[in-house]
PDBQT receptor file of N, H, CA, C and O in Angstrom, charges set to zero:
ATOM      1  N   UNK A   1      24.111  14.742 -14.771  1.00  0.00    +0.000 N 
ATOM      2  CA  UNK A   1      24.339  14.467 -13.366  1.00  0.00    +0.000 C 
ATOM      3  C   UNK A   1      23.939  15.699 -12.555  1.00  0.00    +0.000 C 
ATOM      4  O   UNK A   1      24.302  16.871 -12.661  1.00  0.00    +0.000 OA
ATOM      5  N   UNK A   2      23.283  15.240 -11.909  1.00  0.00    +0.000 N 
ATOM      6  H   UNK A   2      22.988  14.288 -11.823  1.00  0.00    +0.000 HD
ATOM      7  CA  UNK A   2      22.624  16.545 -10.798  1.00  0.00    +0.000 C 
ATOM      8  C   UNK A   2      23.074  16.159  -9.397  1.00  0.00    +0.000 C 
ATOM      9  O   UNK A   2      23.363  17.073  -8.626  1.00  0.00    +0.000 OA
ATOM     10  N   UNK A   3      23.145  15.139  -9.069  1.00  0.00    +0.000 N 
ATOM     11  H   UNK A   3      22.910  14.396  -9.696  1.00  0.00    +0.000 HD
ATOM     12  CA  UNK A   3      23.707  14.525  -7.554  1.00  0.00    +0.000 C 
ATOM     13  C   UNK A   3      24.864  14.395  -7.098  1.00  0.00    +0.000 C 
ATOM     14  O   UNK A   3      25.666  13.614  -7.611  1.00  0.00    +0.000 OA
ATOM     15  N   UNK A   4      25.078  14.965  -6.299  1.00  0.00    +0.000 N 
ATOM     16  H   UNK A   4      24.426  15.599  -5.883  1.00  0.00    +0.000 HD
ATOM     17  CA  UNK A   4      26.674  15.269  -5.139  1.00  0.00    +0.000 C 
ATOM     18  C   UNK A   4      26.550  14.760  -3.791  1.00  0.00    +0.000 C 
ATOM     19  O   UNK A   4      26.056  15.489  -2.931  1.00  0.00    +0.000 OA
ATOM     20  N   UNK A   5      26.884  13.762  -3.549  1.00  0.00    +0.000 N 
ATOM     21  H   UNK A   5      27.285  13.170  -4.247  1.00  0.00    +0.000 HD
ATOM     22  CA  UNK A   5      27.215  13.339  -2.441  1.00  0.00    +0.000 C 
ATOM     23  C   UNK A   5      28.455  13.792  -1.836  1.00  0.00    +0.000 C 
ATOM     24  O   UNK A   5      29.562  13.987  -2.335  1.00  0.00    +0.000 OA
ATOM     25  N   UNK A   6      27.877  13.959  -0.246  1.00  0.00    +0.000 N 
ATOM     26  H   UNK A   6      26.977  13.801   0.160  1.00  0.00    +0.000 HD
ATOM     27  CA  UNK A   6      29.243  14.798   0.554  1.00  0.00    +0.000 C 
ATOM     28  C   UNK A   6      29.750  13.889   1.652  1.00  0.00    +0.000 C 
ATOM     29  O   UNK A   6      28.956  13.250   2.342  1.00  0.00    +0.000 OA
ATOM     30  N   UNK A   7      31.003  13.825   1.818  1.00  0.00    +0.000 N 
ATOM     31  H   UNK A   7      31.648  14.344   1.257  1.00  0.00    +0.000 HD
ATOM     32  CA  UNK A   7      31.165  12.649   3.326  1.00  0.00    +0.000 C 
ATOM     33  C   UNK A   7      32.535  13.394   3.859  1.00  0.00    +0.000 C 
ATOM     34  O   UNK A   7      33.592  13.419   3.228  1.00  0.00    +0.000 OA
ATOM     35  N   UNK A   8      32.421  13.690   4.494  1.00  0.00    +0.000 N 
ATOM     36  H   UNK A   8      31.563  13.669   5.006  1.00  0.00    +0.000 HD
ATOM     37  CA  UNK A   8      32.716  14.632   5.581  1.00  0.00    +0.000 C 
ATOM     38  C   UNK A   8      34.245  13.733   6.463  1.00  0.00    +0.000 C 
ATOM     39  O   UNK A   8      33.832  12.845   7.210  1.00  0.00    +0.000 OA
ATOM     40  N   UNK A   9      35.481  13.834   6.454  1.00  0.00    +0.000 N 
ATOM     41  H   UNK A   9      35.816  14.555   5.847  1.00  0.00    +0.000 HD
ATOM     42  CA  UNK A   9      36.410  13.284   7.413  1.00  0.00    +0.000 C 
ATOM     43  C   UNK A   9      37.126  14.221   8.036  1.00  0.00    +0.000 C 
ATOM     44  O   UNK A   9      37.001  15.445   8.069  1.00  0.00    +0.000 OA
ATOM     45  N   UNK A  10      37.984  13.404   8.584  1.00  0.00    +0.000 N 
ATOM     46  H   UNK A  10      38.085  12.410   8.557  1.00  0.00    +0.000 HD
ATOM     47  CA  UNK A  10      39.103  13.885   9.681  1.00  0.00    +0.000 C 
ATOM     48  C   UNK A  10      40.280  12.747  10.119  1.00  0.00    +0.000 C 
ATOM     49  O   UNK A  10      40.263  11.859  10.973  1.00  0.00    +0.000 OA
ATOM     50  N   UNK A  11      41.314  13.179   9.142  1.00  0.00    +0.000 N 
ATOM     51  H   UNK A  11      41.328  13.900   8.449  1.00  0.00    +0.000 HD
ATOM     52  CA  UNK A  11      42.208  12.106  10.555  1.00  0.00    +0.000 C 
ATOM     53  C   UNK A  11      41.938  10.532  10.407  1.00  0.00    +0.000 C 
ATOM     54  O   UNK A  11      42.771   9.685  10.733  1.00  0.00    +0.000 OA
ATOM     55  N   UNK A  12      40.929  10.302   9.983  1.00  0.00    +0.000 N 
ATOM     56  H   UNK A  12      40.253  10.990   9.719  1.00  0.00    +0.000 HD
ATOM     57  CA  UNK A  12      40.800   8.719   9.733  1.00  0.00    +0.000 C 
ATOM     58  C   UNK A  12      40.700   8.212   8.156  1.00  0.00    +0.000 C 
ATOM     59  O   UNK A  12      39.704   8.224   7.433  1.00  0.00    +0.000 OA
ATOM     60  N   UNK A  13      41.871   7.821   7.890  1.00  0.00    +0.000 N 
ATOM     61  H   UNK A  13      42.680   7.812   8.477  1.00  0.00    +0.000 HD
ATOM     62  CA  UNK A  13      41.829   7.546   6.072  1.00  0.00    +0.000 C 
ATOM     63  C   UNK A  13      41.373   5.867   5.980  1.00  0.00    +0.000 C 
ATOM     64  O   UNK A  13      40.787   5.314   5.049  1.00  0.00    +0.000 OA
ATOM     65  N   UNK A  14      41.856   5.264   7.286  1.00  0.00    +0.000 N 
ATOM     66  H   UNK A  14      42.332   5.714   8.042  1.00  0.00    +0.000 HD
ATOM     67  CA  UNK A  14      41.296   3.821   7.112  1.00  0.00    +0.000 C 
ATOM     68  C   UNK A  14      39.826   3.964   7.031  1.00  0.00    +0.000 C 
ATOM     69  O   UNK A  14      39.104   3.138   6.473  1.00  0.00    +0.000 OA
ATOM     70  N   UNK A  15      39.434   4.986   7.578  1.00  0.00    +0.000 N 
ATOM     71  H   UNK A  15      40.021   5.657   8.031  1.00  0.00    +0.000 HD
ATOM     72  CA  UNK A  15      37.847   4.260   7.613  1.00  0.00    +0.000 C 
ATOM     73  C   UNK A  15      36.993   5.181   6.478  1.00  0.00    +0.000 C 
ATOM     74  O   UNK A  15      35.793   4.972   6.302  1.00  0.00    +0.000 OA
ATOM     75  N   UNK A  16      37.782   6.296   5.670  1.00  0.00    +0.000 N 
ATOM     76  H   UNK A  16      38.757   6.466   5.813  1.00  0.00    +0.000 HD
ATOM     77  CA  UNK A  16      37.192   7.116   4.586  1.00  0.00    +0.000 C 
ATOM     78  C   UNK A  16      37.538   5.960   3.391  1.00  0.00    +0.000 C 
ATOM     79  O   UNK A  16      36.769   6.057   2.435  1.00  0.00    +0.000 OA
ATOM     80  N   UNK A  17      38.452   4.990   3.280  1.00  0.00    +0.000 N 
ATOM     81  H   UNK A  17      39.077   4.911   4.056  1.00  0.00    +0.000 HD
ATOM     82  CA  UNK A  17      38.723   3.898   2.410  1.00  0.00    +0.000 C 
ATOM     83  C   UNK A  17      37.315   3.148   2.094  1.00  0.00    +0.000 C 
ATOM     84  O   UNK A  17      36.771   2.961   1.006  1.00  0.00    +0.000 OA
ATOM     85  N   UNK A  18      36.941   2.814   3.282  1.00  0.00    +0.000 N 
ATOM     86  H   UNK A  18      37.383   2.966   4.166  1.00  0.00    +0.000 HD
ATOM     87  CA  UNK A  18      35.878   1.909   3.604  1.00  0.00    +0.000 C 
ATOM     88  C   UNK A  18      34.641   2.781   3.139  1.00  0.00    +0.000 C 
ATOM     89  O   UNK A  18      33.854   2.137   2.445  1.00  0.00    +0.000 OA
ATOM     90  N   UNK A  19      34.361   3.841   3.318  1.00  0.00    +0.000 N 
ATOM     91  H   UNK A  19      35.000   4.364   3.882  1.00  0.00    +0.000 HD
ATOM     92  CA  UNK A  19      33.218   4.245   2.867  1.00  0.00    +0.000 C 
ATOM     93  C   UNK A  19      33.387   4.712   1.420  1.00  0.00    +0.000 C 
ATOM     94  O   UNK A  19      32.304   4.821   0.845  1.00  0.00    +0.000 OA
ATOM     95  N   UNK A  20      34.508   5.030   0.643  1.00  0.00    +0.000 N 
ATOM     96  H   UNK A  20      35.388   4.941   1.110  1.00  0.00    +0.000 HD
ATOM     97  CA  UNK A  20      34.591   5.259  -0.851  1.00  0.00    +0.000 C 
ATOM     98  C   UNK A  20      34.486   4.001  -1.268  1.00  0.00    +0.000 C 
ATOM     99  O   UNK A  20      34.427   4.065  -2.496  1.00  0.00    +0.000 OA
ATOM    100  N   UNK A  21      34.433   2.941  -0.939  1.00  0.00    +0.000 N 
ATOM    101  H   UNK A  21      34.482   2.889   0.058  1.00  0.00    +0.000 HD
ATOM    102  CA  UNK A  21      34.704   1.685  -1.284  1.00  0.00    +0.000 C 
ATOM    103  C   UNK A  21      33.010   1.283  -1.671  1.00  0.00    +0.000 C 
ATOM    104  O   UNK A  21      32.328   0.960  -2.643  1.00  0.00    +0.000 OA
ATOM    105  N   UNK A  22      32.899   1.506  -0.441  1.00  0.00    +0.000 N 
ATOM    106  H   UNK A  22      33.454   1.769   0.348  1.00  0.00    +0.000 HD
ATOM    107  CA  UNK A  22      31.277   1.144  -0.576  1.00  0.00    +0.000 C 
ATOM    108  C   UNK A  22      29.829   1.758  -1.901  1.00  0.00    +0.000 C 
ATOM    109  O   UNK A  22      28.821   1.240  -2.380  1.00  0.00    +0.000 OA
ATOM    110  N   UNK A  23      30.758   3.530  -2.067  1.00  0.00    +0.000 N 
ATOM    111  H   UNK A  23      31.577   3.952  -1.678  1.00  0.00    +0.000 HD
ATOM    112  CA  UNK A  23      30.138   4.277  -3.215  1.00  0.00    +0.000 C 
ATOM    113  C   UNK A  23      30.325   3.153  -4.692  1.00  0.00    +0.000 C 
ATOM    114  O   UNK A  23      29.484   2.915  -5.559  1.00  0.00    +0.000 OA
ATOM    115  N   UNK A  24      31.708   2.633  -4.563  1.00  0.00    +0.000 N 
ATOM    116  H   UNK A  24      32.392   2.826  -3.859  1.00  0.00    +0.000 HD
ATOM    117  CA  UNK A  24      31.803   1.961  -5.712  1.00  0.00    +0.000 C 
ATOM    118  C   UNK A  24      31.195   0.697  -6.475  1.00  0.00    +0.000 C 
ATOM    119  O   UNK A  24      31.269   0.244  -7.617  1.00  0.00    +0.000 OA
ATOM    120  N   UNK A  25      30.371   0.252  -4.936  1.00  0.00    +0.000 N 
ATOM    121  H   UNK A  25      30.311   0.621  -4.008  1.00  0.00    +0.000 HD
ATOM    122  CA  UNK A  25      29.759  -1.005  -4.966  1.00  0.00    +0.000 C 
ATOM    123  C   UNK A  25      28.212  -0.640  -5.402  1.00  0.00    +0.000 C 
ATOM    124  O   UNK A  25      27.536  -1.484  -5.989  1.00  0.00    +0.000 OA
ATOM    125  N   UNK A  26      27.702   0.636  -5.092  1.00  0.00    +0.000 N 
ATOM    126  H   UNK A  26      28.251   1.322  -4.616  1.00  0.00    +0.000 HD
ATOM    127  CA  UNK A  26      26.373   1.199  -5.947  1.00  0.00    +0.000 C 
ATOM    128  C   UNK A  26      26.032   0.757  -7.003  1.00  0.00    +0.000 C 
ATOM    129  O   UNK A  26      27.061   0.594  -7.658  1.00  0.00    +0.000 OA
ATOM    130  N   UNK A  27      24.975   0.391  -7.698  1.00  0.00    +0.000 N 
ATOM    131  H   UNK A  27      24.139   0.523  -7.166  1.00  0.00    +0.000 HD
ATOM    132  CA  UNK A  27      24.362   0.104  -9.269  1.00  0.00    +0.000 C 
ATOM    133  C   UNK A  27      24.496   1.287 -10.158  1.00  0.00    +0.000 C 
ATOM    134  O   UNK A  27      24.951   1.307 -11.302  1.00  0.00    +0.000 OA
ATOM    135  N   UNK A  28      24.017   2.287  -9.436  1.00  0.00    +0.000 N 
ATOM    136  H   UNK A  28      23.647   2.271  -8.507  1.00  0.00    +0.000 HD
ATOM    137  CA  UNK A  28      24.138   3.801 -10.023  1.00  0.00    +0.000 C 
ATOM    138  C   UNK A  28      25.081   4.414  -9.609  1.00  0.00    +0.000 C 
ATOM    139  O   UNK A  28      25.323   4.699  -8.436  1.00  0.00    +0.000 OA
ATOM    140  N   UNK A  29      25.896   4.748 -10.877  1.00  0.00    +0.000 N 
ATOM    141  H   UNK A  29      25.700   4.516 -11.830  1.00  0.00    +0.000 HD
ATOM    142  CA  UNK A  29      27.373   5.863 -10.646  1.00  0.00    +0.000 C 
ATOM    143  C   UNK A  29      27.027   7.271 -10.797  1.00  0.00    +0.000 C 
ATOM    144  O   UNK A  29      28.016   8.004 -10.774  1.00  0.00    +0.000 OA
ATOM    145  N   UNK A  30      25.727   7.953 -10.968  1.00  0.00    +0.000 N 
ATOM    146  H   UNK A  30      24.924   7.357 -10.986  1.00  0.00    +0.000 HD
ATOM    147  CA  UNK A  30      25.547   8.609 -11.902  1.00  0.00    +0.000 C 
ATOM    148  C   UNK A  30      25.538  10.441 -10.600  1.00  0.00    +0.000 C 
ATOM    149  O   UNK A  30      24.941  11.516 -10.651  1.00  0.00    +0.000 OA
ATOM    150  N   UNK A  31      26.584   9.796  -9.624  1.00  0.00    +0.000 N 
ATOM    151  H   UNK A  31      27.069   8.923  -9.582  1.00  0.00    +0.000 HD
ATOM    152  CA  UNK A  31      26.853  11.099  -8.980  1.00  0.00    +0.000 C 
ATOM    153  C   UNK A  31      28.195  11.652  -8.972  1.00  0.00    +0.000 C 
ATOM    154  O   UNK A  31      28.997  11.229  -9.804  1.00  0.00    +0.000 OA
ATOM    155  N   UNK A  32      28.663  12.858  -7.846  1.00  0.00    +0.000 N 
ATOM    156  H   UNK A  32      28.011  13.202  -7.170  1.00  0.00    +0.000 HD
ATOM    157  CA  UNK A  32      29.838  13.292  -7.615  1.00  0.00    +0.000 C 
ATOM    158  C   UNK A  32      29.702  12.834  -6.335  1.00  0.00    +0.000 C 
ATOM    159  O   UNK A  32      28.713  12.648  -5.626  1.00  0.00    +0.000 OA
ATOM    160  N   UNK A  33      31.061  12.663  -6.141  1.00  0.00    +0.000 N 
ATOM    161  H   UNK A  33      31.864  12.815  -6.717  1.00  0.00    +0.000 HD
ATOM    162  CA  UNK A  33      31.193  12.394  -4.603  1.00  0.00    +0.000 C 
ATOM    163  C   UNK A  33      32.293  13.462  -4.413  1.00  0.00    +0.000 C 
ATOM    164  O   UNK A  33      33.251  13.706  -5.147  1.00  0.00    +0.000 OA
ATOM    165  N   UNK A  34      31.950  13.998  -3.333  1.00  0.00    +0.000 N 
ATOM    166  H   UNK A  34      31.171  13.800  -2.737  1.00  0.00    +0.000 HD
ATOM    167  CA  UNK A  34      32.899  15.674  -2.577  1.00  0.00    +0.000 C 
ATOM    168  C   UNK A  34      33.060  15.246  -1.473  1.00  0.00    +0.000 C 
ATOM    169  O   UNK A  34      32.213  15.225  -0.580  1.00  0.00    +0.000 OA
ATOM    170  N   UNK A  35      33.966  14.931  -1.430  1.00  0.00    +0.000 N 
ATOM    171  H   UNK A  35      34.654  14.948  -2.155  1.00  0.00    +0.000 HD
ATOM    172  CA  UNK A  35      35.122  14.530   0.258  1.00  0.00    +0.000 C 
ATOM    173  C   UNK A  35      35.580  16.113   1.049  1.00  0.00    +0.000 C 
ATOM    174  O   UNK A  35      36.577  16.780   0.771  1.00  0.00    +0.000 OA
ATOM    175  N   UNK A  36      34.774  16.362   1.842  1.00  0.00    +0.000 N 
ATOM    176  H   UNK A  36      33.964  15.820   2.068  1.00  0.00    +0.000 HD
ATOM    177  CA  UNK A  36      34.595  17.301   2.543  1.00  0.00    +0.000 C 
ATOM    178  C   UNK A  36      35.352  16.858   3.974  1.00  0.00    +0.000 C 
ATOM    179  O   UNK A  36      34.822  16.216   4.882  1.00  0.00    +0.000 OA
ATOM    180  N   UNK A  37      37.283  17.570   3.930  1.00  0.00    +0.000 N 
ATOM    181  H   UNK A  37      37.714  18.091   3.193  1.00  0.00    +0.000 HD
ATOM    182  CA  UNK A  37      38.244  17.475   4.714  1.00  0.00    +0.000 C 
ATOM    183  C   UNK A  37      38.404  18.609   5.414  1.00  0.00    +0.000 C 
ATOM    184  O   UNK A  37      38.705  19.753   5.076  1.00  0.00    +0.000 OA
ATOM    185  N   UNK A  38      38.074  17.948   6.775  1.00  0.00    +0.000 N 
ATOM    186  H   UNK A  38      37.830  17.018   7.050  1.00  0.00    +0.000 HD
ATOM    187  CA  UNK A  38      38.594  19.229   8.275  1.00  0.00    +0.000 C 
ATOM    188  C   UNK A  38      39.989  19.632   8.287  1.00  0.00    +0.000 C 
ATOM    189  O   UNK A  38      40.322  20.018   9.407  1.00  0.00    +0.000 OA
ATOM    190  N   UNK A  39      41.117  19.682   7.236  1.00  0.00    +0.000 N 
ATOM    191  H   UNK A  39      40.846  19.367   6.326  1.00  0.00    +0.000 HD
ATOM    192  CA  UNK A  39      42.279  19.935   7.973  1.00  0.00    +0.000 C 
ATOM    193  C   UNK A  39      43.194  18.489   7.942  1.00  0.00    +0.000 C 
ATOM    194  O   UNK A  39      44.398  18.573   8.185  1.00  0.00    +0.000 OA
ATOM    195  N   UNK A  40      42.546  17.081   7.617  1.00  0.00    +0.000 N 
ATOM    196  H   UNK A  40      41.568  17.013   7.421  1.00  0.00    +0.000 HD
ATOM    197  CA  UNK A  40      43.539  16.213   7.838  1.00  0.00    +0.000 C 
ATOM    198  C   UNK A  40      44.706  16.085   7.146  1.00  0.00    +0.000 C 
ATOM    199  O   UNK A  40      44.916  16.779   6.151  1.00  0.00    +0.000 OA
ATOM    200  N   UNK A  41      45.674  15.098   7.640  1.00  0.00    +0.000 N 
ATOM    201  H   UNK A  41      45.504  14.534   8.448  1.00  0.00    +0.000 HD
ATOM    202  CA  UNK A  41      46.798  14.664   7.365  1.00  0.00    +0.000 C 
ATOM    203  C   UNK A  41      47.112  14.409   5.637  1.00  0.00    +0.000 C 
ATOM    204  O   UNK A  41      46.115  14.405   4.915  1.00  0.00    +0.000 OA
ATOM    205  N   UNK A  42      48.033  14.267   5.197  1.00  0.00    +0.000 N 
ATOM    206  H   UNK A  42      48.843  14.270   5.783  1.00  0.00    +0.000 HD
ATOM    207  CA  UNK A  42      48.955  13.773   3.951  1.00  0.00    +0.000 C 
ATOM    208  C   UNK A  42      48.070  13.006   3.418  1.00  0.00    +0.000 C 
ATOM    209  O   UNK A  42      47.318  13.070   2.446  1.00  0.00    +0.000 OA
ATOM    210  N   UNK A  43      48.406  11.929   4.612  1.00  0.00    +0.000 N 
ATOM    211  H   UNK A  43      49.018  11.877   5.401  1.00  0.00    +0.000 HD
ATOM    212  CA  UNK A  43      47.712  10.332   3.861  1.00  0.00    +0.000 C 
ATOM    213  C   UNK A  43      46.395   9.952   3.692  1.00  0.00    +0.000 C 
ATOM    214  O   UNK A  43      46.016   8.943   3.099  1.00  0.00    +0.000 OA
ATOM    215  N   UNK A  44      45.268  11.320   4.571  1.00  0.00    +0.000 N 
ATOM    216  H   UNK A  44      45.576  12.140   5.053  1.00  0.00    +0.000 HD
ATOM    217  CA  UNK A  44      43.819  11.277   4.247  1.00  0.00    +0.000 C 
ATOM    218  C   UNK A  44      43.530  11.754   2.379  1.00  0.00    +0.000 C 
ATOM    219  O   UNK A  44      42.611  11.435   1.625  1.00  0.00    +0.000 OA
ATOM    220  N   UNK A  45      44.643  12.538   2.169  1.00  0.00    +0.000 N 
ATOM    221  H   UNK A  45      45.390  12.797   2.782  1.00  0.00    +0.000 HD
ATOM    222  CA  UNK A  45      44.730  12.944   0.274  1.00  0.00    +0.000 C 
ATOM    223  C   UNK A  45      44.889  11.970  -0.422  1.00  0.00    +0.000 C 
ATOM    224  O   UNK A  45      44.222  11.606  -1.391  1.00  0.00    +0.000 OA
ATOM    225  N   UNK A  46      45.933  11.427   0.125  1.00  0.00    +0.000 N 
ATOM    226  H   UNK A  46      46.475  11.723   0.912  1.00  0.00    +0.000 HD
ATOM    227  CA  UNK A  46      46.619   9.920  -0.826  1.00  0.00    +0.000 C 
ATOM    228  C   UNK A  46      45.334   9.478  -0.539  1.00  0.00    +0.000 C 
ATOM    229  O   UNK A  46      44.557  10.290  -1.041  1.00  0.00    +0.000 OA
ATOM    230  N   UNK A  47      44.632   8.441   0.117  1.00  0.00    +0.000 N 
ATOM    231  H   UNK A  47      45.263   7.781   0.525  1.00  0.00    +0.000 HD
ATOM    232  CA  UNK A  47      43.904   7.845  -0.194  1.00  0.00    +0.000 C 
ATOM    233  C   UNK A  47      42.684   8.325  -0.966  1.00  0.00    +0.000 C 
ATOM    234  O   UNK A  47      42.080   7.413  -1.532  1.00  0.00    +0.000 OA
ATOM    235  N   UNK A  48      42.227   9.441  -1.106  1.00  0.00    +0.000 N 
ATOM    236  H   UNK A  48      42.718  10.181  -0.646  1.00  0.00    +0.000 HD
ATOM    237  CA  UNK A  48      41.244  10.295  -1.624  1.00  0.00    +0.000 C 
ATOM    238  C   UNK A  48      41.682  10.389  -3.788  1.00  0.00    +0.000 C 
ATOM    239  O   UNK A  48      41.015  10.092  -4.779  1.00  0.00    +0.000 OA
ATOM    240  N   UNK A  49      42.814  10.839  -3.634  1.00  0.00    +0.000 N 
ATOM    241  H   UNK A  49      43.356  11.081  -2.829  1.00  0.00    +0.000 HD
ATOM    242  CA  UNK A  49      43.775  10.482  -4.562  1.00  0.00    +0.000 C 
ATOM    243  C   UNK A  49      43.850   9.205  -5.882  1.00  0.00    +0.000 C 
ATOM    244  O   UNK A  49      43.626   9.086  -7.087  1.00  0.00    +0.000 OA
ATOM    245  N   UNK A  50      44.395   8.292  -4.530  1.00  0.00    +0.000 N 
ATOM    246  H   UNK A  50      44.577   8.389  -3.551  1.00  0.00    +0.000 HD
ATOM    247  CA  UNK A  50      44.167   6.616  -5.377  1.00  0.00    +0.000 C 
ATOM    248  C   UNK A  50      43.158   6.423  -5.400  1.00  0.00    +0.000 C 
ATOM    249  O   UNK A  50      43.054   5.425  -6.114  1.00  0.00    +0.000 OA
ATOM    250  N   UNK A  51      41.808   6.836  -4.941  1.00  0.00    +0.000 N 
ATOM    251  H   UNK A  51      41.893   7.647  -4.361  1.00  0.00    +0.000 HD
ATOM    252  CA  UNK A  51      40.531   6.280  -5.126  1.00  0.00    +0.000 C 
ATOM    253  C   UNK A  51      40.059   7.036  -6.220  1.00  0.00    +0.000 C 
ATOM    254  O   UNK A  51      39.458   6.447  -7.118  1.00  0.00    +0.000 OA
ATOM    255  N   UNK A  52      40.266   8.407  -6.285  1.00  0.00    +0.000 N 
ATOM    256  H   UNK A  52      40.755   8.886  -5.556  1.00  0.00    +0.000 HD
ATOM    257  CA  UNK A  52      39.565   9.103  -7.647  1.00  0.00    +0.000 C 
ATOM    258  C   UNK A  52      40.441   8.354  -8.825  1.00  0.00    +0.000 C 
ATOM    259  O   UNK A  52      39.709   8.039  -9.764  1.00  0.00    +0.000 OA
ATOM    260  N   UNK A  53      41.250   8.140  -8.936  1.00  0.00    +0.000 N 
ATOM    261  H   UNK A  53      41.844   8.395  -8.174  1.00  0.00    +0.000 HD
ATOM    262  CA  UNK A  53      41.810   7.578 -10.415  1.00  0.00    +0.000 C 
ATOM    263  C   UNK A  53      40.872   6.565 -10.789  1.00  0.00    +0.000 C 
ATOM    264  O   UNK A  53      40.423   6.528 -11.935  1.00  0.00    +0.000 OA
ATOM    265  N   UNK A  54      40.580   5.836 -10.011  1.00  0.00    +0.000 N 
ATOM    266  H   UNK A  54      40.945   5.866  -9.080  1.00  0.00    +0.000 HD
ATOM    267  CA  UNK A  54      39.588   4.283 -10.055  1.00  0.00    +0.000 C 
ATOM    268  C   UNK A  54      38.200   4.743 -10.368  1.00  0.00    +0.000 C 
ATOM    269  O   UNK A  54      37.717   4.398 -11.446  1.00  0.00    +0.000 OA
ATOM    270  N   UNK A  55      37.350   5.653  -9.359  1.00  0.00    +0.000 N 
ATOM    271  H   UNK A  55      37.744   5.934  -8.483  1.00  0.00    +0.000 HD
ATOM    272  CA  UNK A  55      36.634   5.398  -9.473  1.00  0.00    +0.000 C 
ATOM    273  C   UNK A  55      35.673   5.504 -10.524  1.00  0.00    +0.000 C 
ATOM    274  O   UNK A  55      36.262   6.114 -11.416  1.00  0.00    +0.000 OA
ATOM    275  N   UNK A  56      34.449   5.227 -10.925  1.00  0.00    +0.000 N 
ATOM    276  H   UNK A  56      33.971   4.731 -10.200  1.00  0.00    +0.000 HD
ATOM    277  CA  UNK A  56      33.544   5.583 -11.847  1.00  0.00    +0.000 C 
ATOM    278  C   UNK A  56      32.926   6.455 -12.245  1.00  0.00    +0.000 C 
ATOM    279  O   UNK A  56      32.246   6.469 -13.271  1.00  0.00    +0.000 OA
ATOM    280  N   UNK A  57      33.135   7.560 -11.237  1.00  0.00    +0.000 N 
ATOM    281  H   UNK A  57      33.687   7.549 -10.403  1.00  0.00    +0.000 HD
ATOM    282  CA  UNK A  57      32.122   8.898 -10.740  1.00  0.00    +0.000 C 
ATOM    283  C   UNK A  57      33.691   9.641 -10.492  1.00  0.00    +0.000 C 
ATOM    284  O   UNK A  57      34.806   9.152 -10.311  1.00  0.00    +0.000 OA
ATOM    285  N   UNK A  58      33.060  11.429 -10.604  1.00  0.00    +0.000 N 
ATOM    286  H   UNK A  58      32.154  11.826 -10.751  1.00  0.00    +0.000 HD
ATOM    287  CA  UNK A  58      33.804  12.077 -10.469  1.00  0.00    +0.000 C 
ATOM    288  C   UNK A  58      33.783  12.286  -8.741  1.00  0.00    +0.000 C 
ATOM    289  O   UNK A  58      32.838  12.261  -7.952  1.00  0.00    +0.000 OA
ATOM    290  N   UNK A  59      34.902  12.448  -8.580  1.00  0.00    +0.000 N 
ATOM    291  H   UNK A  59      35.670  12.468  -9.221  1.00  0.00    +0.000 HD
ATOM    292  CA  UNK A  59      35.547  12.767  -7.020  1.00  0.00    +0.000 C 
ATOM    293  C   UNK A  59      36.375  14.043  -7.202  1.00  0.00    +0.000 C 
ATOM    294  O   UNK A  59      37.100  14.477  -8.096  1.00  0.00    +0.000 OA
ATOM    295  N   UNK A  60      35.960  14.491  -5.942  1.00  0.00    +0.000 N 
ATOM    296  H   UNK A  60      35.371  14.139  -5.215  1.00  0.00    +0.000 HD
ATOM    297  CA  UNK A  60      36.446  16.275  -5.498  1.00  0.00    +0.000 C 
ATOM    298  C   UNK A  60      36.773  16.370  -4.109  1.00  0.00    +0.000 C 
ATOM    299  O   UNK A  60      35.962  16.169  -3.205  1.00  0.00    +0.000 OA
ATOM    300  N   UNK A  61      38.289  16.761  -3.915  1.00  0.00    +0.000 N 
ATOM    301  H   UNK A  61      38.948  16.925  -4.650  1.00  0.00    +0.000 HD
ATOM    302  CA  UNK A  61      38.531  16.941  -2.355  1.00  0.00    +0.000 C 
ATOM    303  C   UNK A  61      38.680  18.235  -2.362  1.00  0.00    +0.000 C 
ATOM    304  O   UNK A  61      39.149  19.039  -3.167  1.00  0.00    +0.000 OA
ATOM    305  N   UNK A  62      37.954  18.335  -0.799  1.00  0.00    +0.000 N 
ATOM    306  H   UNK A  62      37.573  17.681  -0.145  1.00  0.00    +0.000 HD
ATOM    307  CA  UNK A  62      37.604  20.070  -0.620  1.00  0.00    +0.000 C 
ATOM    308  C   UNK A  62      38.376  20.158   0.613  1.00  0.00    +0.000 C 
ATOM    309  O   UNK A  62      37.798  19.344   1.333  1.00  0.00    +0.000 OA
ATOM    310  N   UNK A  63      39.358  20.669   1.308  1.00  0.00    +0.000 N 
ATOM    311  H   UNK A  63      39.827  21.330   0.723  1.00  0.00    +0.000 HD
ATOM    312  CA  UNK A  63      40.524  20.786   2.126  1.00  0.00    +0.000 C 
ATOM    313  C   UNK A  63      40.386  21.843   2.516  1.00  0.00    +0.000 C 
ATOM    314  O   UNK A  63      40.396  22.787   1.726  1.00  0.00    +0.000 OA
ATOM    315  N   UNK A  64      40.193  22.046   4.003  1.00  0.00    +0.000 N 
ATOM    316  H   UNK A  64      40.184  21.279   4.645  1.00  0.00    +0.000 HD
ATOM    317  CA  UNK A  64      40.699  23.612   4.795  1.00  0.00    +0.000 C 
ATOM    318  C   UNK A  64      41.355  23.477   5.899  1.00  0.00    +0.000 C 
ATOM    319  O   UNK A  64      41.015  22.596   6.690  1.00  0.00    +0.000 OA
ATOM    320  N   UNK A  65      42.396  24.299   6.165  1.00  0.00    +0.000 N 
ATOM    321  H   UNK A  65      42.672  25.014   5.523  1.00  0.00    +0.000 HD
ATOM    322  CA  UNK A  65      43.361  24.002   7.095  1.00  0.00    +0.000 C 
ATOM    323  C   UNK A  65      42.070  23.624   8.742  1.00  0.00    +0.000 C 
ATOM    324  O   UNK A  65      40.899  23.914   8.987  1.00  0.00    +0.000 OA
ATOM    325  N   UNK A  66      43.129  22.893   9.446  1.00  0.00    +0.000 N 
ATOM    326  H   UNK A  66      44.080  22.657   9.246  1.00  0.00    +0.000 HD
ATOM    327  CA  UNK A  66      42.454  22.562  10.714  1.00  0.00    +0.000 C 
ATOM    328  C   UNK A  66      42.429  23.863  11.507  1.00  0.00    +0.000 C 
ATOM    329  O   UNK A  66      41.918  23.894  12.626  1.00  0.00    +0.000 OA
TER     330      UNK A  66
């Protein structure tokens, strides 16, 4: 695996749901996905969280205070 995909949030976990959702629907798993967090809330982790257990590909949250 050479490929890292980065997606970038803030503050919105409903709609970072929706776009991890969509990585999962890919033919090819054969990346990382790095959730690149401004500072958000609790529940932007939790969902980052329950989605890495699932997913197929390795997931990495990268967190710096706001």
């Amino acid at each position: 695996m050479n490929t890292a995909l980065i997606v970038t949030t803030y503050n919105r976990p409903d709609a970072l749901a929706v776009v991890l959702e969509g990585y999962c629907r890919q033919s090819d798993h054969d990346f990382e996905l790095v959730v690149a967090d401004d500072g958000s809330k609790k529940d932007t982790t939790d969902v980052v969280q329950q989605f890495a257990r699932r997913a197929p590909f390795r997931v990495t949250h990268v967190w710096h205070e706001d």
